[in-house]
C-alpha positions, 0 to 999 in steps of 0.5 A, spaced: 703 763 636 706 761 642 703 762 649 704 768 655 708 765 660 704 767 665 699 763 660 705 757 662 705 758 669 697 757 670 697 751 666 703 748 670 699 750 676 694 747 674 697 740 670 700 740 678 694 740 682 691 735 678 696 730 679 695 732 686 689 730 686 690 724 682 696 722 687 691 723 693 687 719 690 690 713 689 693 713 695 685 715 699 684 707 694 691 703 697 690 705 705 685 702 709 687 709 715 682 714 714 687 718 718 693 717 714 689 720 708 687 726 712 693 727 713 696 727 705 691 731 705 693 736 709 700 735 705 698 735 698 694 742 698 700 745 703 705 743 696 700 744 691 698 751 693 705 753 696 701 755 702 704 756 709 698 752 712 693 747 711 688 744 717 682 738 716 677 740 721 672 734 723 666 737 726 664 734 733 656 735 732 655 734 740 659 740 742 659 744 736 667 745 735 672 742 730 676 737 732 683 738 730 682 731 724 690 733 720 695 739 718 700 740 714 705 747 714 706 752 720 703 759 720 708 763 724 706 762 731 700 760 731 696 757 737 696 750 738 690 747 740 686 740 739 680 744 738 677 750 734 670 753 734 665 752 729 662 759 730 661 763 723 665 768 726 671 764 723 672 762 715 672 755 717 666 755 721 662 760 714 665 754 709 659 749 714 653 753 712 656 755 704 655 750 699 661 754 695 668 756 697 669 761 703 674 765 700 679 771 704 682 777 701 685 781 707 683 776 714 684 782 718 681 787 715 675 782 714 669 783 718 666 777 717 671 773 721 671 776 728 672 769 731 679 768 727 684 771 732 688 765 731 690 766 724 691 773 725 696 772 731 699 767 726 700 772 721 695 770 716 692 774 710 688 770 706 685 763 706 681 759 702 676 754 706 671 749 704 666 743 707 667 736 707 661 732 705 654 733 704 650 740 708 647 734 712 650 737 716 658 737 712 663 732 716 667 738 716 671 743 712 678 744 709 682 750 710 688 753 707 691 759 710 698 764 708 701 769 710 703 772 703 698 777 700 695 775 693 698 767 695 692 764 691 690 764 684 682 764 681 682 757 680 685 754 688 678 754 690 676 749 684 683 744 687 681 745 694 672 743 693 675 737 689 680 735 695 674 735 699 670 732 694 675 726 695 676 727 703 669 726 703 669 719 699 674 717 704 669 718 711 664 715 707 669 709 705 671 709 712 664 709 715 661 704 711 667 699 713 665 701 721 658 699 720 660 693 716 665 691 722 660 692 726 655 688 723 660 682 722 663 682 730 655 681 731 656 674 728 657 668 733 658 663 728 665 660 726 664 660 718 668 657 714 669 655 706 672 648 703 673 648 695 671 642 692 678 639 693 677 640 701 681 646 701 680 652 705 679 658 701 676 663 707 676 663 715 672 668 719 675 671 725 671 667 730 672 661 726 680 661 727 679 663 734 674 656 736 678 651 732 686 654 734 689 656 728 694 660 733 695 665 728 698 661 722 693 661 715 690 656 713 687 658 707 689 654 702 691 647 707 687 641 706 681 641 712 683 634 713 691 634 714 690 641 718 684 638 723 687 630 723 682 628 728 677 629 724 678 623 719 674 618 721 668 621 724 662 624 724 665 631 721 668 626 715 662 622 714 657 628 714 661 633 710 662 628 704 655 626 703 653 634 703 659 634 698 657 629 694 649 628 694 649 636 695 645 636 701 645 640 707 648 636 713 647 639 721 650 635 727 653 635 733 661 633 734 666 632 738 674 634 736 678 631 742 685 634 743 689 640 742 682 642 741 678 639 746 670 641 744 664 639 742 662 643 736 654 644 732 656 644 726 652 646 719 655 645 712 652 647 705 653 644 699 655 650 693 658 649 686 664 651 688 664 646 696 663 647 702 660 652 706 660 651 713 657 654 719 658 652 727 659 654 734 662 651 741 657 648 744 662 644 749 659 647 755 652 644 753 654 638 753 656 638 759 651 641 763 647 635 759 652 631 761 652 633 769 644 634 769 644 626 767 648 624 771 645 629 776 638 625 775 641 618 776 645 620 782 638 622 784 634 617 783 640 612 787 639 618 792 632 618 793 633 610 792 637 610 799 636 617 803 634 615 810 627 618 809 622 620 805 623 624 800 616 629 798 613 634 793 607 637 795 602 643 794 602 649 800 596 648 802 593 645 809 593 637 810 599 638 805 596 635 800 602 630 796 604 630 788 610 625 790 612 621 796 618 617 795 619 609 798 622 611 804 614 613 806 612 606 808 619 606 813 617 612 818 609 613 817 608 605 816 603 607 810 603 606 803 607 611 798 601 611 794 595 613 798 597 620 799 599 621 792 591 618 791 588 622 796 586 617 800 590 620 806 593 627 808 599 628 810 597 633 815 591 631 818 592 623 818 600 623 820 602 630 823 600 630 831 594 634 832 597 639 837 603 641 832 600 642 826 598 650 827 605 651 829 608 647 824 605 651 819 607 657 821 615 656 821 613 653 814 610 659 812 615 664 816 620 660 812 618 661 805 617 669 806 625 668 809 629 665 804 625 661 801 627 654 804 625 651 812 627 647 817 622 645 821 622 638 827 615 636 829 611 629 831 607 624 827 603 619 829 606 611 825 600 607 822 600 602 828 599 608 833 607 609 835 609 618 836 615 620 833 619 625 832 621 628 825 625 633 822 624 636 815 628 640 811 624 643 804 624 649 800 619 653 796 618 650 788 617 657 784 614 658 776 616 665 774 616 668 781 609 664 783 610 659 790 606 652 786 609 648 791 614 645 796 619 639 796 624 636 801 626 631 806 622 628 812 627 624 817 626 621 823 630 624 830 626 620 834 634 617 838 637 625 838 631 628 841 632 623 846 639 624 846 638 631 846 634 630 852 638 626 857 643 631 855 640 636 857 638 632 864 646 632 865 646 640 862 645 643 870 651 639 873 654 644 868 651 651 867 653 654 874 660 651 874 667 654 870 666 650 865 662 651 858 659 644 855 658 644 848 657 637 843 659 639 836 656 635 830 662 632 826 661 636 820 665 641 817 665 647 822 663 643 826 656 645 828 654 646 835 648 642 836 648 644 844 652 648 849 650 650 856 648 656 858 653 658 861 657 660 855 653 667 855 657 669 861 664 666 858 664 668 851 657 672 851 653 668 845 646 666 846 645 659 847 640 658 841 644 662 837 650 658 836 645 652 836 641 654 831 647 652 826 648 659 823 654 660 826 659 653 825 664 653 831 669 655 827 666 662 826 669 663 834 676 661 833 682 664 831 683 664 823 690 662 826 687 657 830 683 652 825 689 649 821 691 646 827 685 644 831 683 641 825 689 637 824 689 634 832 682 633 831 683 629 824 689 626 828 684 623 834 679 621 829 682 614 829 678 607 831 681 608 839 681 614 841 676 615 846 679 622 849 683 627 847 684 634 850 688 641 845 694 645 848 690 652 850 687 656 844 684 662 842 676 664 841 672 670 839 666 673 844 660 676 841 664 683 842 670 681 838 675 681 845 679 674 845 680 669 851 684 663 852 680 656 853 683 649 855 678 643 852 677 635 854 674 633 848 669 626 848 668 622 842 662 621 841 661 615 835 654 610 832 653 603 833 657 603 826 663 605 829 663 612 826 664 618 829 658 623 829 658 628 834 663 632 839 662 633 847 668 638 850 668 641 856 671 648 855 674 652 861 677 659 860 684 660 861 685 667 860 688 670 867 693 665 867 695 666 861 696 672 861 700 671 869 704 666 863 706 671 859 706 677 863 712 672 867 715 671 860 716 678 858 719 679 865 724 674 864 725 676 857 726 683 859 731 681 865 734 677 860 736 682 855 737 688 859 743 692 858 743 693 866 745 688 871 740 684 875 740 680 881 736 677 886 739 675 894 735 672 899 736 675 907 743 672 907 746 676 902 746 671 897 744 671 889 740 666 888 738 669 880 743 674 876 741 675 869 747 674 863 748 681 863 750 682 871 754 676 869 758 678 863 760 685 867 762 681 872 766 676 867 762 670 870 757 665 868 750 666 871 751 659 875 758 661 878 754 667 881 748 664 884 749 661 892 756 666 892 756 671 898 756 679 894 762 680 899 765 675 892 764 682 888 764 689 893 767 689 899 764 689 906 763 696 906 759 697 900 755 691 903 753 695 909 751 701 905 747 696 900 744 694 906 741 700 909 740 702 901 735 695 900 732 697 907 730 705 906 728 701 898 723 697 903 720 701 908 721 708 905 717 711 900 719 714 894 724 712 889 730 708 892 735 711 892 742 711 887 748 707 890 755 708 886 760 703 888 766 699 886 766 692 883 770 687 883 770 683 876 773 675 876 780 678 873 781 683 879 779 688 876 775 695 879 769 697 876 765 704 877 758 701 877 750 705 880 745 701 884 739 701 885 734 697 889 727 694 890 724 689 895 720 683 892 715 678 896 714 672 893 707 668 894 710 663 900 711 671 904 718 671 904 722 677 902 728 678 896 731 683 895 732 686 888 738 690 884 739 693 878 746 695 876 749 698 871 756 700 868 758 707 868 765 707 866 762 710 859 759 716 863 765 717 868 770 718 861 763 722 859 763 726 866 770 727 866 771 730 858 765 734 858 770 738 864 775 738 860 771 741 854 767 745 859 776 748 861 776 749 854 769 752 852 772 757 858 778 759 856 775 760 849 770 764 852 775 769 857 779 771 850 773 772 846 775 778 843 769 784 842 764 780 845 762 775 849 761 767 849 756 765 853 752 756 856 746 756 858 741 750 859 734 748 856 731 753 862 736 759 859 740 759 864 747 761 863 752 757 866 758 760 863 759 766 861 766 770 860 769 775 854 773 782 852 766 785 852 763 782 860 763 787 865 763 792 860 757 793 857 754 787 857 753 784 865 759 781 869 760 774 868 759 772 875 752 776 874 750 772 868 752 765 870 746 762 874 741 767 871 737 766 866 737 770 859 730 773 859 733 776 867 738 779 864 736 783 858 731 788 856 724 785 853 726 788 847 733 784 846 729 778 849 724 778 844 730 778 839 734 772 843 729 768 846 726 764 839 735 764 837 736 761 844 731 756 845 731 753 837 738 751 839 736 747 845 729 744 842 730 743 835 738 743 835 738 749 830 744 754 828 741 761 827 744 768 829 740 774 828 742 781 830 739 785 836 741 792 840 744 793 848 747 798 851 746 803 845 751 798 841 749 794 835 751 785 836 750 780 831 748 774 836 749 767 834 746 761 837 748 753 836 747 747 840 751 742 844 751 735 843 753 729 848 758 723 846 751 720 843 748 726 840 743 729 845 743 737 846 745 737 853 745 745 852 746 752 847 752 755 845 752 763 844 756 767 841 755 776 841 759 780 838 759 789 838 759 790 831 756 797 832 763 800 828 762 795 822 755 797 821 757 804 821 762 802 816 756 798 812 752 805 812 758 809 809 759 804 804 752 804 803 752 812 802 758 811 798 756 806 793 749 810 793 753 817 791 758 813 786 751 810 782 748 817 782 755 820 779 755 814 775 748 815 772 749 823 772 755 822 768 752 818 763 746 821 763 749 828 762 755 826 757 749 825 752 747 831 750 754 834 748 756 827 745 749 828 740 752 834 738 758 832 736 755 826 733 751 831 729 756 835 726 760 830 724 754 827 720 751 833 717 760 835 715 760 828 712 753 830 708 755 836 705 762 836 705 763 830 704 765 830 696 770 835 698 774 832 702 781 828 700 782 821 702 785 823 709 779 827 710 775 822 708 779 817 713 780 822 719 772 823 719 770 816 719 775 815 725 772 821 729 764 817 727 767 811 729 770 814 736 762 818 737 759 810 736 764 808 741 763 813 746 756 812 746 756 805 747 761 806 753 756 812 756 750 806 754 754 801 758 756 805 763 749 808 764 746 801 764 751 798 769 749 804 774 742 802 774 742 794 776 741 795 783 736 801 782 732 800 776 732 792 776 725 788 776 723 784 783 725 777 784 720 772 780 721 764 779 724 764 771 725 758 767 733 759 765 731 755 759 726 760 757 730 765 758 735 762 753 730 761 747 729 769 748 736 769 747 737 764 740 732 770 738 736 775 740 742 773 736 738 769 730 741 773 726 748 773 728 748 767 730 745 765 722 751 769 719 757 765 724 754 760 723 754 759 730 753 750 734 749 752 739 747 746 744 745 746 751 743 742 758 736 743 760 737 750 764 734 749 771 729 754 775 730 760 780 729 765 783 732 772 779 730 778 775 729 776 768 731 781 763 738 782 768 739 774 767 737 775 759 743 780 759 747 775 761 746 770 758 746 774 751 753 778 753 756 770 753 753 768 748 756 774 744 762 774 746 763 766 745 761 768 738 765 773 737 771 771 739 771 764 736 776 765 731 777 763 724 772 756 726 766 756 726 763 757 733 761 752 737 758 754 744 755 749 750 751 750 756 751 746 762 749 746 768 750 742 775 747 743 782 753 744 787 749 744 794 745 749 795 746 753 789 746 752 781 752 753 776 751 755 769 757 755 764 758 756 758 763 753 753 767 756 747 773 753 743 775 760 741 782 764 741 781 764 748 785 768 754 791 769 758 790 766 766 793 772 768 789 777 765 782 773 767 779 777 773 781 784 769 776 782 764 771 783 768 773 791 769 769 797 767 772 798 760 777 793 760 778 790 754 783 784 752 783 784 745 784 789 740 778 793 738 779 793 731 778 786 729 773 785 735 767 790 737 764 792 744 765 797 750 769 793 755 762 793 759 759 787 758 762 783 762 762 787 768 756 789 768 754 780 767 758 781 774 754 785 777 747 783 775 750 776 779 752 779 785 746 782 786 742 775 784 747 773 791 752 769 786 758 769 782 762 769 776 769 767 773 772 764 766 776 759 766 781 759 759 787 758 756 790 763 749 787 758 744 784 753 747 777 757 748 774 759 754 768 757 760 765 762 763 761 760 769 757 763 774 753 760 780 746 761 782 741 761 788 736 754 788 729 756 790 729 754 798 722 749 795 728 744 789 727 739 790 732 737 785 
């Protein structure tokens, strides 16, 4: 008995999931990726169920929403999103709270699923959707989704539960890897294991990291040819005897180059070899090495330190835990009986008057910063005072002060230089200079300064002496590198003294001043330089009179003017180059000469009496033009000006700035020359009037056929201002035009009204020879006629669109009939007809068809300007991606290779540009001819407007018949092999015209064709 074939398709059905199932499997077992499993997922319950959609949703438990985890298929349009909400209003997000399936008849009808507009956007109607892992809660749920009724069969749900089943093995798989990783990455160790052949068989990560496998295996090397240096030490001797007496080894080693580090190393013997474990410990080793050489170096230190090195508790009479040899050089007593007890520190050594004080700063300094630096005086064993210096810091054990260490030395000699320093420390503090003594050590310490550095660099005296702030503090950053190296230079065994060219310092304010130093060197009975004295003087004013001259002469000197300076005689005594080279001499030719040598002895006189009214009078001096003679002979135009000088010695000189005007008076006489023309073109303008005016508004020239007429006489408006002249209201008109010309070199016109007459006023700057506005151009003309004619034209075009729409719109009804009666007589009638009859008939249908396209045309034509939509930004390739649905299904038929640039954005109505580009595309289609059509658009920014064209490799057209293609009803080829009204491309032209643009094709018969049309770029492109 053989089985149904319905029987045979379940069972084909079924056999086909479970190697599905199988499949996924196997490969959930070959992948490490749990993404890539998700995602076979998704793809094999797409294929097996022949559903439009599947998704793997992973639940977030912090936020509540699904995380889009993998998906296969597409339900139509579907929203894309990364997330889902995991409310029960949606299948997805019931399947979380049921154990079993969640099963979809009818999506739309469900009431369940208030929360799944997604899906019914997307044209789903029934579904399938199930929780991945354990209600624990699941890790998240599989969903199959299709947009056929009746798409899955009673045992889908059965195949979905077990590739969830195995889904969910993997996120368990994938999760117990992250926490082993996580529980390997937390061992430091390197780890490593030899076979009994001293083989490697495994290698931690971090064990290949410390020994350097730079990325090549070593599994299967020998340890002793890959780590060579190994042989012959400990690493040797201490892994054979855990190999071969199987005992545990520990040691610590050093593996010289490439490696370069110590090593703490642990083998384990095993049946099978080695089990090593080990860790870097290269800086431990160091620092025990450092801190023995650091004791050593101490214990030379201590051995040598000019002083006595101390550790004692923090309490009065500081009593002693260690004293160092060098006790007995400054106390005279033994090291030992402060250490017994037998004397105290401060009660027997420090002198009486200063103990109270010493203990304080002591203690102020602890509470500070934890270190102090204190001078006092002691009393020696034999009775002699001295001073001391001690520099110590507070011992602490878990944040508590247990005592003090440090160092006492004795300052006895500095004291007394201090104090003979200070005796010379008067002679200074009231004069210019400013005493310092520097120690020589890095930044050079101020040990003392005279008072008087508060007035000059405005730091207090006990400031820079208490050594928080290094001489170097007040310099320069510039200045250091080079006073350091004369200073290096002068540290030689001679030098005695030396002094700095001028540098620069910073006051306590910040401002900068300029010093000059005699620096003495000051060194010990040794012949080592241990201190620094200098006198600082401020050279600041004098400084800056130095640079201040320097910047007159550099100006002097690279001045395009001339410069000359001539004593009472009228002789130069300095010219600058530039006087010099207008005059083709050398500077030197020039000094000592007459001026007669250049100008002759009337201009002298006049530059006399110019010179004396530039001395005595107030006021600018006035300007002298004059002719001078250059070494060739030849006359230069040149203007003058002068000034009276009084150097320090009382004796006058007399200063002139000269320069060469030849440029301006070739600019003075074209400018009268443009002027000419400007005023003949003004007198024959015709319909208007042409008027110059300055920055005031003030016409300066005015002429034209409609001066003296309506608009005032020529000679009224020059010299008067254009708000003068004018109504307010045309001023309010005018006034922005004008003035925008003249300040910020605009062009612009604008309309206004006059005398009862309409004017288009146009404004425009006027530049000079280098580009300056010297005035504003404008131009008015009557155009009172053309906007009349404009109106009618208007009116006109109004009256032809309302006929046009009234035409079409009336034809409709009658052409309904007609169309009608055709119908019902081929519906009644029809089978009683001959063949000719039957013809005739199809004929009169196929005219009302026609007809009604032409009316439909003709009615949309005439609504492009009254029935369009308001400008808005639009994205053309939006636009195109409407237009391919429009035409998919043409486009499907032809076969049509459509390809594109990206489509710029602008400003337009969108459905009248839609129309365009689907009328192109149209006819791109069907012209194309025998071949398959094949159509491109581009496009390309040319100035301030964009071209879009479109390409075809069609029958094309005649040249000459191109602008008859844009006609109302104009077609070019036969309409028997090609449809349409002859009205699509007419109404193109009139949709881009009223975007403000054009349109034209370009082609020739056979070659196909390029339709183009140009719109405006947005004011805000940036392309």
């Amino acid at each position: 008995m053989s089985s149904s074939p319905r029987r045979d398709a379940e069972l084909q059905r079924l056999t086909r999931q479970q190697e599905a199932v199988a499949e996924l499997g196997q490969r959930a077992l070959e992948t490490d990726g749990l993404d890539e499993v998700l995602h076979d997922a998704a793809t094999v319950v797409v294929e097996a169920l022949d559903a439009d959609y599947c998704e793997v949703l992973e639940l977030d438990p912090v936020d509540g929403r699904f995380d889009v985890a993998a998906d296969a298929g597409e339900p139509g349009e579907r929203v894309e999103s990364a997330t889902r909400s995991a409310e029960s209003d949606s299948p997805a997000g019931l399947a979380l709270d049921s154990e079993t399936p969640v099963l979809v008849d009818d999506l739309s009808a469900d009431d369940r699923f208030d929360g799944a507009d997604r899906l019914v956007e997307g044209g789903v109607e029934n579904g399938i959707a199930v929780s991945v892992g354990p209600l624990a809660p699941p890790w998240g749920v599989i969903g199959v989704y299709a947009t056929e009724p009746d798409a899955f069969a009673d045992g889908d749900a059965t195949f979905l539960r077990t590739v969830a089943t195995v889904v969910a093995s993997a996120v368990e798989s994938e999760e117990t890897k992250s926490r082993l990783d996580e529980v390997y990455g937390r061992i430091s160790d390197g780890f490593f294991a030899l076979d009994e052949e001293w083989r490697f068989t495994y290698l931690n990560d971090h064990a290949e990291d410390l020994i350097g496998s730079e990325g090549r295996s070593l599994v299967g090397e020998t340890v002793w040819d890959a780590f060579p240096e190994a042989v012959g030490r400990a690493f040797e001797t201490a892994y054979e005897r855990a190999m071969y007496d199987q005992e545990t080894v520990s040691f610590e080693e050093y593996y010289p180059d490439p490696i370069d580090a110590w090593f703490e190393v642990s083998a384990y013997p095993s049946e099978s070899g080695l089990s090593v474990y080990f860790r870097e410990v290269t800086e431990r080793k160091e620092r025990e090495q450092r801190l023995a050489e650091q004791e050593r170096q101490l214990s030379t230190l201590m051995a040598n330190v000019p002083g006595m090195v101390y550790r004692c508790r923090n309490e009065r009479g500081w009593p002693m835990e260690f004293v160092s040899e060098g006790c007995h050089d400054l106390t005279g007593h033994d090291p030992a009986a402060f250490e017994r007890g037998d004397l105290s520190f401060g009660a027997d050594v420090v002198v009486d008057a200063d103990r109270e004080r010493l203990w304080t700063e002591v203690q102020r300094g602890l509470d500070a910063d934890g270190t102090f630096l204190v001078t006092y005086r002691i009393e020696t064993a034999d009775g002699e005072r001295r001073w001391v210096q001690e520099r110590g810091r507070g011992r602490y054990e878990d944040g508590d002060l247990v005592g003090l260490e440090g160092v006492v030395i004795d300052v006895t000699e500095r004291k007394r230089a201090e104090r003979r320093l200070a005796e010379e420390r008067d002679m200074f503090t009231e004069g210019p200079a400013v005493v310092f003594r520097w120690e020589n050590e890095p930044g050079w310490p101020v040990e003392y300064v005279s008072e008087n550095v508060a007035d000059v660099f405005g730091y207090d005296p006990e400031a820079l002496q208490s050594g928080d702030v290094p001489y170097t503090d007040l310099l320069l950053d510039e200045e250091i590198d080079r006073i350091a190296a004369e200073v290096e230079e002068h540290s030689d065994e001679t030098t005695q003294r030396f002094s700095h060219e001028p540098y620069r310092v910073k006051t306590s304010d910040g401002d900068v001043r300029w010093v000059e130093d005699t620096t003495k060197v000051v060194r010990d009975e040794s012949g080592e330089i241990t201190h620094f004295l200098g006198y600082l003087v401020d050279v600041t004013e004098r400084k800056e009179r130095e640079r201040e001259l320097r910047r007159y002469e550099t100006i002097v000197e690279t001045i395009d003017d001339g410069i000359y300076v001539k004593d009472d005689d009228g002789r130069f005594t300095m010219v600058n180059e530039a006087y010099a080279e207008m005059l083709g001499y050398e500077p030197e030719e020039l000094v000592g000469e007459h001026a007669s040598l250049v100008v002759d002895e009337a201009v002298v006189e006049k530059a006399r009496r110019a010179e004396s009214a530039a001395r005595d009078g107030p006021g600018d001096s006035p300007a002298l033009e004059a002719q001078l003679e250059t070494a060739d002979g030849d006359r230069l135009p040149a203007e003058a000006t002068f000034a009276t000088l009084e150097t320090e010695e009382g004796v006058e000189q007399r200063v002139g700035v000269v320069r060469d005007i030849s440029e301006r008076r070739e600019r003075e006489r074209k400018l009268e020359e443009s002027e000419r023309r400007y005023r003949t073109l003004a007198e024959h303008f015709p319909n208007g009037a042409v008027g110059v005016y300055d920055r005031d508004l003030r016409y300066t020239l005015a002429a034209g056929a409609k001066t003296d007429d309506v608009l005032p006489a020529a000679d009224r408006m020059e010299g008067e201002s254009m708000p003068d002249l004018f109504p307010d209201d045309t001023v309010a008109d005018l006034e922005p035009l004008f003035r925008a010309a003249v300040a910020d070199g605009e062009t612009d016109s604008t309309t206004t009204e006059f005398g009862g007459r309409h004017w288009r006023v146009w404004a425009t700057p006027l530049r000079d020879a280098e580009g300056e506005i010297f005035a504003g151009l404008s131009f008015a003309q009557d155009i009172t006629e053309r906007r009349e004619y404009e109106r009618m034209l208007e009116e006109s075009n109004e009256r032809l669109e309302q006929f046009a729409y009234a035409a079409s719109h009336d034809l409709q009804e009658p052409l309904r009939m007609v169309s009608s009666y055709l119908q019902l007589i081929e519906s009644r009638y029809g089978d009683e007809l001959d063949d000719d009859g039957r013809e005739f008939l199809e004929f009169a249908v196929d005219g009302a068809d026609r007809m009604r396209d032409m009316i439909d045309g003709l009615l949309e034509y005439s609504r492009v300007e009254t029935r369009g939509d308001p400008f808005e930004p639009v994205a053309l390739d939006d636009v195109l991606v409407e237009v391919r649905d429009d035409l998919s299904v043409k486009i499907d038929e032809s076969d049509a290779a459509l390809s594109t640039e990206p489509l710029p954005r602008v400003e337009g109505d969108r459905g009248q540009l839609r129309q365009v580009f689907q009328n192109l595309i149209d006819n791109a289609i069907e012209y194309s001819g025998d071949e398959r059509p094949r159509i491109r658009l581009s496009t390309e920014r040319r100035d301030d407007e964009h071209v879009v064209s479109v390409h075809d490799e069609g029958i094309g057209l005649d040249p000459d018949e191109a602008d008859r293609a844009f006609q109302v009803f104009q077609r070019l080829h036969d309409g028997e092999e090609h449809a349409g009204s002859g009205i699509g491309l007419a109404l193109c032209e009139r949709i881009v015209e009223r975007h403000g643009g054009d349109i034209w094709v370009e082609s020739e018969p056979g070659e196909g064709a390029t339709f183009s049309f140009t719109l405006p770029a947005p004011v805000d492109d940036d392309e």
